[in-house]
C-alpha positions as CSV (number, residue, x, y, z in Angstrom):
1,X,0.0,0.0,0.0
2,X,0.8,3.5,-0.4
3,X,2.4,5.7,2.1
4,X,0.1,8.3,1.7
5,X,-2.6,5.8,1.9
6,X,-1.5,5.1,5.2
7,X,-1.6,8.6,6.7
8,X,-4.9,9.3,5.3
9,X,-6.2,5.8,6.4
10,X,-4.5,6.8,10.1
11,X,-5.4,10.3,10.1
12,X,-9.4,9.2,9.4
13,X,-8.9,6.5,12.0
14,X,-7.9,9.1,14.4
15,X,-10.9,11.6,13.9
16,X,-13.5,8.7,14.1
17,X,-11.8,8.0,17.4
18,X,-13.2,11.9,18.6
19,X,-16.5,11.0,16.9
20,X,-17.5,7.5,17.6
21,X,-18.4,6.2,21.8
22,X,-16.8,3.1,21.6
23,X,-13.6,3.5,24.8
24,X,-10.3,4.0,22.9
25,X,-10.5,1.4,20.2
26,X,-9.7,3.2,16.7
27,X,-6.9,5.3,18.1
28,X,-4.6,2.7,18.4
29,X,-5.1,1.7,14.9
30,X,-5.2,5.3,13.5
31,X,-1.7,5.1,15.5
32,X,-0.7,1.8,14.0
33,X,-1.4,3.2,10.4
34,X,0.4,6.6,10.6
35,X,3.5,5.0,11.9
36,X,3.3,2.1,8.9
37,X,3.0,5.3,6.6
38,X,5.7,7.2,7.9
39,X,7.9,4.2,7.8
40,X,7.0,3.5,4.5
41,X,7.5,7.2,3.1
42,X,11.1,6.6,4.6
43,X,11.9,3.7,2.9
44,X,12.4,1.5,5.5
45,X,9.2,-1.1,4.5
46,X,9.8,-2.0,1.2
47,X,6.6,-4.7,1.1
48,X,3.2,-4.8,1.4
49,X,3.1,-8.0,3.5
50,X,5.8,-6.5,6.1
51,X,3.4,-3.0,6.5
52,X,0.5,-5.4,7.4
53,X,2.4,-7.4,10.0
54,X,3.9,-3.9,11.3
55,X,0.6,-2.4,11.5
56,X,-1.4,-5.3,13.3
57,X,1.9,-5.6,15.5
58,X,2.3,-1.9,16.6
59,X,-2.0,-1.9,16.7
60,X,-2.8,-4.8,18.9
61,X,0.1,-4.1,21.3
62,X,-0.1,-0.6,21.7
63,X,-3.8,-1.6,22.4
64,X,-3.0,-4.1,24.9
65,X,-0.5,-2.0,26.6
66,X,-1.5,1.4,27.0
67,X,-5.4,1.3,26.3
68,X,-6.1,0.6,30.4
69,X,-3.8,3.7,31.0
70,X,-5.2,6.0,29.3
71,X,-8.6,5.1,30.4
72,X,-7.7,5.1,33.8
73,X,-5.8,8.7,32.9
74,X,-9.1,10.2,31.3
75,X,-11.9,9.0,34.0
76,X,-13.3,6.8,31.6
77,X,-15.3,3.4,33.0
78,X,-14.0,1.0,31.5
79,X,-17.6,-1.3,32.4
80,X,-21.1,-0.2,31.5
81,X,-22.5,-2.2,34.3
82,X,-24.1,-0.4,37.5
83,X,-22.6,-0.4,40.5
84,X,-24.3,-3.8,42.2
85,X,-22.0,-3.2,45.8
86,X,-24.4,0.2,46.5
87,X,-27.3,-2.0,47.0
88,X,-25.7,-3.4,49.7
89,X,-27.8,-2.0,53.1
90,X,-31.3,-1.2,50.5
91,X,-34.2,-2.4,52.1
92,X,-36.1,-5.2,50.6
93,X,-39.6,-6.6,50.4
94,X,-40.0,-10.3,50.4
95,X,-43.2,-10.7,47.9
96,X,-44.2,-14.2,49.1
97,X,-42.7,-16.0,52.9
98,X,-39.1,-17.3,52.6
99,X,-38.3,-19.6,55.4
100,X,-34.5,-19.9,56.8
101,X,-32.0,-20.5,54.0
102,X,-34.3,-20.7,51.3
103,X,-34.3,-18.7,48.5
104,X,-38.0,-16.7,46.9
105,X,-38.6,-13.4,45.4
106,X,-38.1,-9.7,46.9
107,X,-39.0,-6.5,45.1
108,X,-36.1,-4.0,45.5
109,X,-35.7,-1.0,43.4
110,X,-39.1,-1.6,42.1
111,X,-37.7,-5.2,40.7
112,X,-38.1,-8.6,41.7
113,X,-34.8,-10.2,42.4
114,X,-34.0,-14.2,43.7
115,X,-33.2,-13.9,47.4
116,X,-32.0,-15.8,49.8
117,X,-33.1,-16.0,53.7
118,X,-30.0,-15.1,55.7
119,X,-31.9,-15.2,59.0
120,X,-32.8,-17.7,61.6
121,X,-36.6,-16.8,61.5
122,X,-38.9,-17.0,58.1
123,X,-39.4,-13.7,56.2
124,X,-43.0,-12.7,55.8
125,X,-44.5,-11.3,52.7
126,X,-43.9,-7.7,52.4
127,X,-41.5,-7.4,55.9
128,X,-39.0,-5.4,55.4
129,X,-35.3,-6.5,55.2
130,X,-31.7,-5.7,54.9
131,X,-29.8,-6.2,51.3
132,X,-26.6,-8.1,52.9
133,X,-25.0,-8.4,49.7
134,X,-25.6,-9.6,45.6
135,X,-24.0,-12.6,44.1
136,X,-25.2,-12.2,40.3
137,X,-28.4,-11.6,40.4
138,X,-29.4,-13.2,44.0
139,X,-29.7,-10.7,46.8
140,X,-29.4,-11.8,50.6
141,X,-31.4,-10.6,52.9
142,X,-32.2,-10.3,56.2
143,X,-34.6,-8.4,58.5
144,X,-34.4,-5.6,60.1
């Protein structure tokens, strides 16, 4: 390919990078491409097989190595998912009795979760309870 091909190719993969939510992907590759095309306007990659394996090198490993960084550097979340550890203490409404260590449903948030009995005593419908903690998508609980 053409070392001018590979600037403009990097250069466009660079500006999508500012346009397109996605966390850091096509910056690496935009990076990966204008190196390839500044190597190849020196003279140093003479074949079109070599750019490929330089660009997919110098892509995938910046990637691998300095993607987490800069995340972490900017603020950005690196995980969509909510925060499950801030339910922990929410109070809980059983919607049917749970006895001791057995597992029904309970309405928290305004959802029905699986939860789990912690306590010694049954849970009665509608009693309200303690969020001890979430494994997946069970919630223990306990009264209060």
């Amino acid at each position: 390919m053409e070392w001018w091909l590979w600037l403009v190719v990097g250069f466009l993969l660079l500006g999508a990078e500012l346009i397109v939510p996605g966390g850091l992907f096509l910056l690496f590759f935009g990076f990966g491409a204008v190196v390839v095309g500044l190597l190849s306007l020196l003279g140093v990659l003479w074949s079109e097989w070599l750019q490929w394996l330089l660009f997919s090198l110098i892509s995938i490993s910046s990637l691998i190595l300095l993607r987490a960084r800069l995340m972490q550097h900017f603020g950005v979340k690196t995980s969509a998912a909510p925060d499950i550890d801030s339910m922990v203490g929410d109070i809980a409404t059983p919607l049917d009795s749970i006895p001791p260590g057995a597992t029904g449903k309970a309405e928290l948030r305004g959802s029905a979760w699986s939860a789990q009995n912690t306590s010694q005593r049954e849970l009665s419908k509608g009693q309200r309870c303690r969020v001890e903690r979430v494994e997946g998508l069970t919630i223990f609980i306990s009264p209060i």
